[in-house]
N, C-alpha and C positions, 0 to 999 in steps of 0.2 A: 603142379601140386602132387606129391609124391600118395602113396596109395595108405591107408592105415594099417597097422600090424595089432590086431585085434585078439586079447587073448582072455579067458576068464581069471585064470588060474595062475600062481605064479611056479607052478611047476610047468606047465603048459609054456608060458613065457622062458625059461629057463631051457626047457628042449629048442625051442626055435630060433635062439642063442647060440647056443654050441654049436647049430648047422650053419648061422650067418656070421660066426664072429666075426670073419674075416674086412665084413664091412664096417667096421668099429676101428679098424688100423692095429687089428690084435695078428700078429703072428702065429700063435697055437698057446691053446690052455694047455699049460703046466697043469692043474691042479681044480679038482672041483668035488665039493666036500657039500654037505650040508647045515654044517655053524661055520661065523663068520670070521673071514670074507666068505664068500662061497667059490669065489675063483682064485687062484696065482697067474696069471698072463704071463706072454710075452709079446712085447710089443713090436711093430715092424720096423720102429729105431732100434729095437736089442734091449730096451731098457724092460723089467719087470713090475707088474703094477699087483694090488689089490682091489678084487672088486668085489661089491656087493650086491646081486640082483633082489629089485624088488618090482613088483606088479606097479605099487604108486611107490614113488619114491621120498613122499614124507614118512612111510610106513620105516624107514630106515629109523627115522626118531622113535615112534612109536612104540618100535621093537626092543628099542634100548642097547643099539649097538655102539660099540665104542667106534669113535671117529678116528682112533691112533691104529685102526687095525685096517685101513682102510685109505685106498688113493682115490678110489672113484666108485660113485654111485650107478650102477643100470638100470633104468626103468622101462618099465613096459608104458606109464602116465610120466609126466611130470608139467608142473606149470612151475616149478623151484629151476632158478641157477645151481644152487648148492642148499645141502640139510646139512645144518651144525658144523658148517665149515668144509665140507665134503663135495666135490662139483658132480653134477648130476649128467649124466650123458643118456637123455630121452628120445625115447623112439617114436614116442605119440604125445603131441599136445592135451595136454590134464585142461579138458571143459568141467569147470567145476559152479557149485553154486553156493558161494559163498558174497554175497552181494553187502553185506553187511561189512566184509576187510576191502571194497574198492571205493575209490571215490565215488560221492553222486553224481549225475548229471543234471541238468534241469530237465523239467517233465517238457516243458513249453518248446523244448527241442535248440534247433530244427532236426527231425527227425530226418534220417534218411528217407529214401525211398522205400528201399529193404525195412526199416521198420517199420514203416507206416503201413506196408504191406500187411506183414507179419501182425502188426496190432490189430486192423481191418477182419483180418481172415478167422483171429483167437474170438476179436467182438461179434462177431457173426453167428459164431457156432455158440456163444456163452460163456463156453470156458471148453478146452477141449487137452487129450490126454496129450503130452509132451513130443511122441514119439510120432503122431499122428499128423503133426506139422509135414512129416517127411516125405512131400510131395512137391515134382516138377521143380527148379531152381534150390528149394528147401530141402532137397535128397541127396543125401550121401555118407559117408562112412565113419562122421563121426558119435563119440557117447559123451553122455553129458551125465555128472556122474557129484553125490553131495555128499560131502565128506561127515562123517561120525568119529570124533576123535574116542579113544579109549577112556575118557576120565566121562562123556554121558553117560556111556555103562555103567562105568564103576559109582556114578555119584548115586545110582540107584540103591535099594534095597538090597543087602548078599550080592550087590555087583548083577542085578538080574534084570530083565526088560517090566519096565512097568507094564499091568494090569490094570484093565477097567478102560470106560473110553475116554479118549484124550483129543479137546479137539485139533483138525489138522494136525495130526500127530503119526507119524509114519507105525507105530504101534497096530492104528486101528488097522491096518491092511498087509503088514507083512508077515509074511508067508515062515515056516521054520527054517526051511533054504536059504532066505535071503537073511534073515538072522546069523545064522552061523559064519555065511558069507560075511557079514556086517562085523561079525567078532573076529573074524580072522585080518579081512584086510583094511579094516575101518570104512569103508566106502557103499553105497549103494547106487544102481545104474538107475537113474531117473528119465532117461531119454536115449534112443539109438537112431541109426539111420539117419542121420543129422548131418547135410552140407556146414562146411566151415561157415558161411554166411547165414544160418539160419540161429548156428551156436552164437555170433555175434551180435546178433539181434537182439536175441531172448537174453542174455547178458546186459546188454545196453539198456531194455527196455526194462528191465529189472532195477537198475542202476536208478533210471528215471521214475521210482514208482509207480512207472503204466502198466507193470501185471505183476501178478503175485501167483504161486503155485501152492498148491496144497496134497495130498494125498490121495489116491482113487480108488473106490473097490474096483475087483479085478472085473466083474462082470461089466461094468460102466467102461472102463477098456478098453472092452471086446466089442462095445456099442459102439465105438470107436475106431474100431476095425482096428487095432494091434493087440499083439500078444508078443510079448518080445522073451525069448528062449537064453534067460542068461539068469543063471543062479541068484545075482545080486539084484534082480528087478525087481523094484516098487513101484506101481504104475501112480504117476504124475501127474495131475493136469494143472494145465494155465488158464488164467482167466485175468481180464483188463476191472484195473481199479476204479474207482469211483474219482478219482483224480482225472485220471484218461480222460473219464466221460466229460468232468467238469471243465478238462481245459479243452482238447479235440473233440468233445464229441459233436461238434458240428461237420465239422471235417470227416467223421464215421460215418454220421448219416449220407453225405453226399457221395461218399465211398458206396455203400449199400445203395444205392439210389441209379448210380450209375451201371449200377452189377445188372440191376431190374431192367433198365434200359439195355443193356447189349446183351441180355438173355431173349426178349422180346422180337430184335429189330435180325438178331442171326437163327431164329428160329425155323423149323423144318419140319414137314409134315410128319413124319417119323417121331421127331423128340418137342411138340408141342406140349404135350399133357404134362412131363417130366418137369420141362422149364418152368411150366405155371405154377406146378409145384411147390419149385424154389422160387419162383418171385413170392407166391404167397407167406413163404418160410421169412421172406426178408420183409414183406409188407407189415405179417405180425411181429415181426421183431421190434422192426421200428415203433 
């Protein structure tokens, strides 16, 4: 699994470009401008292309660039083959949450392993911040990231973020950073630190109506032990449906049940008090 190339910014993206073109099968930029394309190439058959770097690469649409001015797309995200007829050559798989354009799954499963883990661990805690997941198998380098197209803005008032409280509504909680962030590249980071299987999960499990996310104030976060240092963060959490419970949740409790049991039976004079703790936490839960 090759490593992530992780960037905020699409100027940021842009400089880390020009030093690795070479692994794109690009010969040497001719040309690099700031309206589009933003590159003229040449490529290592001889042939010359146009391209156009964007952080996500739906933002190429968004932007309102013409597709005749242009051979290929670069993205720093993409989960697109091509925008508006344009092929997309992505550096990083686009974890998005848009649950709502994939097909369903059934809830009733069968669930993987991975998610049933992954569901067990979310029902345990109640509902718990996105990023927070990103422990032990669950840890690693990717973001999980929900798209804001241009026209939410715009359907508002003067084009302006709605006031007042709204519920579950990324409003009550985001910051003027992540705003700007949000107007510039349409996207907000909802999850970091994230193994490819843990992104699959929460995708799947989404899919299946066994959890649904909402928006988190930042101090509930931080009770959560993350703070994630990225201009576009909205902290996130998950939490398991009232379907979950209706179809697995017997299968939850026995999950929980067994946790109590092999906290109990590998217990150590050291970490007794601690463990009782969490059996208690899982006892009143249940």
């Amino acid at each position: 699994m090759k490593e992530a190339v992780i960037f905020e910014t699409e100027g940021e993206f842009r400089e880390w470009f020009e030093k690795n073109y070479r692994r794109f099968g690009i010969k040497e930029i001719i040309l690099s401008q700031e309206v589009c394309p933003d590159y003229v190439v040449k490529m290592e058959n001889g042939e010359c292309a146009k391209i156009e770097a964007e952080l996500f690469a739906i933002n190429f649409k968004y932007h309102g660039h013409d597709p005749n001015k242009v051979d290929y797309i670069l993205a720093c995200f993409a989960k697109e083959s091509e925008v508006d007829g344009v092929p997309v050559i992505a550096v990083n798989r686009l974890w998005i949450y848009e649950p709502e354009l994939l097909a369903p799954l059934p809830p009733e499963g069968p669930l993987s392993e991975d998610e049933f883990t992954l569901l067990c661990i979310i029902d345990f805690h109640g509902s718990l911040e996105i990023s927070a997941l990103a422990i032990g198998e669950f840890s690693g380098d990717q973001n999980i990231f929900r798209r804001v197209p241009p026209n939410f803005v715009a359907s508002s008032p003067h084009g302006k973020f709605p006031r007042g409280r709204l519920d579950d509504s990324i409003f009550n909680v985001i910051t003027p950073e992540a705003k700007e962030y949000l107007k510039k590249y349409h996207h907000i980071l909802i999850g970091a630190g994230l193994s490819e299987k843990a992104c699959e999960c929460l995708e799947s499990l989404r899919r299946r109506k066994l959890i649904k996310d909402r928006p988190l104030p930042f101090i509930f976060a931080l009770h959560d032990g993350k703070l994630i240092e990225h201009k576009g963060w909205v902290p996130t959490e998950v939490y398991v449906t009232s379907l979950a419970h209706e179809i697995h949740g017997e299968k939850l409790k026995e999950w929980h049940l067994q946790q109590i049991r092999n906290m109990r039976t590998s217990s150590t004079p050291n970490d007794n008090q601690a463990k009782e703790l969490s059996v208690h936490k899982i006892i009143n839960f249940l």
